[in-house]
C-alpha positions in Angstrom: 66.9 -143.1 -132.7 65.4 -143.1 -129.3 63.4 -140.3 -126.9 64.3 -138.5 -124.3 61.1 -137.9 -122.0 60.9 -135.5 -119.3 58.1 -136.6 -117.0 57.4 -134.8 -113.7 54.9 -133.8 -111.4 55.0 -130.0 -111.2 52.5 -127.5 -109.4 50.5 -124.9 -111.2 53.3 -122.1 -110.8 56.0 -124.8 -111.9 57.4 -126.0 -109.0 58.7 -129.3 -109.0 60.0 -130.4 -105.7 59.4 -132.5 -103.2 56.1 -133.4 -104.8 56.2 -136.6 -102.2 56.8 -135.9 -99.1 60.3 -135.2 -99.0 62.2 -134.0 -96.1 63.9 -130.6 -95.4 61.1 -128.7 -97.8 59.1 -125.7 -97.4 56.1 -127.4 -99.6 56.9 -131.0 -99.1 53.9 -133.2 -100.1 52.2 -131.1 -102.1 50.7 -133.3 -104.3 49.1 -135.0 -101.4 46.2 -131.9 -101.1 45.1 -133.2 -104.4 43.5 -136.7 -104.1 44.9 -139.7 -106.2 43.1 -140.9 -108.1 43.2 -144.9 -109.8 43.4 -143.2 -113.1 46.8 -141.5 -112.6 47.9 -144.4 -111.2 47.4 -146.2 -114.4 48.7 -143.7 -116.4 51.4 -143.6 -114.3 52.2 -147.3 -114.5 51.9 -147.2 -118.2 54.2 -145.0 -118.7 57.1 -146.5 -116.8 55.9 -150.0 -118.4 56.2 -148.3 -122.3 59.7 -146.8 -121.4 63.4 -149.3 -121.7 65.1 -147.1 -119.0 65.2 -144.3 -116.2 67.6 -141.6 -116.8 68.1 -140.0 -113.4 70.3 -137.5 -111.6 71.7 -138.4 -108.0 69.3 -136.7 -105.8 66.5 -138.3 -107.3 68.5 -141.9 -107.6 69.1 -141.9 -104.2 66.0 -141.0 -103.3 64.4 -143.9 -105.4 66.6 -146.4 -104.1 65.7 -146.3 -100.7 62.4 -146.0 -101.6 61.5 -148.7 -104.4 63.6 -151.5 -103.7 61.3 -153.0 -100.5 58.0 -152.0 -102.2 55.4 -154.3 -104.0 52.7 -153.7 -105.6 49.6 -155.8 -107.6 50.0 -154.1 -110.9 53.9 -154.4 -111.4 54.6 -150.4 -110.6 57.3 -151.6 -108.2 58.9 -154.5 -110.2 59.1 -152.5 -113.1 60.8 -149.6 -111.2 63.3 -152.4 -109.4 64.0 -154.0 -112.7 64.3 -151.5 -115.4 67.3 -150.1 -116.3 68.4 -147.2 -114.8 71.3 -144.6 -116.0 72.3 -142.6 -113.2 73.8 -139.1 -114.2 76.7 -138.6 -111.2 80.2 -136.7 -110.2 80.5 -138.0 -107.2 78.5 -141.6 -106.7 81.1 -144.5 -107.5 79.1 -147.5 -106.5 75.4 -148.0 -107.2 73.4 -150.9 -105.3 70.2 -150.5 -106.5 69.2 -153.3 -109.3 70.3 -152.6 -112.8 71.7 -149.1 -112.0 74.5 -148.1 -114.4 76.7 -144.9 -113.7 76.8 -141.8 -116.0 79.8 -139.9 -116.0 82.1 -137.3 -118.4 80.5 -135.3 -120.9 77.2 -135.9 -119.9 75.2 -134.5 -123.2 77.5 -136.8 -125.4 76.4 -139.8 -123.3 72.8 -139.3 -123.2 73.1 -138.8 -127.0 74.4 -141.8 -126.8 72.2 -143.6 -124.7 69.3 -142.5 -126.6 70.6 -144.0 -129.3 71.4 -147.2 -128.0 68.7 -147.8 -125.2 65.7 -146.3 -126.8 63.0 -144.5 -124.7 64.4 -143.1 -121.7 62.4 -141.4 -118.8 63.8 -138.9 -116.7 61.5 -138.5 -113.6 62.3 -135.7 -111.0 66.6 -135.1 -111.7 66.2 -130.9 -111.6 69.9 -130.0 -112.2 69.8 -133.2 -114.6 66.6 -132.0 -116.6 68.1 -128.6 -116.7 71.3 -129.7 -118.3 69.3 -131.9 -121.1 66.8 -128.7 -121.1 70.2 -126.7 -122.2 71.5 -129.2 -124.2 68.2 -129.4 -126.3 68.3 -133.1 -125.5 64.2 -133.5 -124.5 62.2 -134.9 -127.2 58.8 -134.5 -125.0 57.8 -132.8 -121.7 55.0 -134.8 -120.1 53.7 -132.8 -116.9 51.4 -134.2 -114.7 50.2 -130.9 -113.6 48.9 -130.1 -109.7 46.2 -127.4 -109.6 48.2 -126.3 -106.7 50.0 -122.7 -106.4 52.8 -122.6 -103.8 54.3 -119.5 -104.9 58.0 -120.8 -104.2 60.2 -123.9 -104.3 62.7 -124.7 -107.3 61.2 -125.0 -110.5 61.2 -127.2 -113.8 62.8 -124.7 -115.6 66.3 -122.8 -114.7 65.6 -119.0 -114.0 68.7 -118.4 -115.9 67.5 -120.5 -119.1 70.1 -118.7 -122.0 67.4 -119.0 -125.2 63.7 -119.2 -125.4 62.4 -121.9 -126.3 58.9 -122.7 -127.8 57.0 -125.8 -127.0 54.2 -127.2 -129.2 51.5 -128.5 -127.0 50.3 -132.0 -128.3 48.3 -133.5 -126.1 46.2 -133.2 -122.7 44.4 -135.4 -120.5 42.3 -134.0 -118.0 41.4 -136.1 -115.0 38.2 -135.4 -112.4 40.2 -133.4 -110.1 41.6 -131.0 -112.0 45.1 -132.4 -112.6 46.1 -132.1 -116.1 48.7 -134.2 -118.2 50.5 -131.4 -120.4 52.1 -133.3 -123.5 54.8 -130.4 -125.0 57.6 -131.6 -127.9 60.2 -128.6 -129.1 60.2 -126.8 -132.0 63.0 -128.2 -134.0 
């Protein structure tokens, strides 16, 4: 059986987007007033190296498809982002240019059932309404949150306001990095 993993950048109050720059945001580029540090990087880079696939909703696929496909990088970041395969939750993308993109469509908690049993570990990275719906769906075998210490008091968050049940996380690991960014490991109570 595979994993579903949730990873995302989110800001100390839970905000998750437009953690890049990101046009047409009140907080665009927040993660920017934190430096970057080599060590993220790398924990970044192993991450997307350990996982078979990206899961991603259409916001965040189109956003990574403009972005990834002219970039390079000594490390691999960017050939492993161009050349892993990627699942792309949509009801309303027919086509999808970007290398190795597959379309997800239907009953979309079926088919990530599915696809977690066939692909292995899947990565969703950014995808709000996306990680919502597998947040719902009680389809997230791990939260990984590569948390900002950055409050920005508004902006949509990781979790829907409107969540029906509580849900309790167990926190299993942490990694703490020189300037204050944390790496919050949670798995759900089952």
């Amino acid at each position: 059986m595979g994993k579903l993993i949730v990873t995302e950048f989110v800001s100390l109050d839970g905000v998750m987007e437009a953690p890049g720059g990101e046009p047409g945001f009140k907080h665009t580029a927040w993660t920017m007033l934190v430096p970057f540090l080599p060590e993220m990087g790398a924990f970044k880079l192993n991450e997307v190296l350990k996982a078979d696939a990206h899961l991603l909703g259409r916001v965040t696929y189109e956003s990574f498809a403009e972005a990834w496909p002219g970039r390079d990088d000594p490390d691999g970041f960017a050939a492993r982002m161009n050349t892993m395969p990627k699942y792309v939750v949509s009801s309303t993308l027919t086509e999808l240019g970007w290398n190795n993109s597959h379309l997800v469509s239907g009953n979309v908690a079926e088919r990530v059932q599915e696809l977690k049993d066939e692909v292995g570990e899947l990565l969703v990275a950014g995808s709000r309404t996306l990680v919502h719906t597998l947040h719902e769906h009680d389809l997230v075998d791990e939260y990984r949150l590569m948390v900002f210490p950055v409050v920005l008091g508004s902006g949509r968050r990781l979790f829907p306001d409107d969540a029906a049940d509580k849900r309790i996380l167990e926190l299993t690991g942490i990694k703490k990095f020189s300037n204050g960014v944390t790496v919050q490991t949670y798995t759900p109570e089952r």
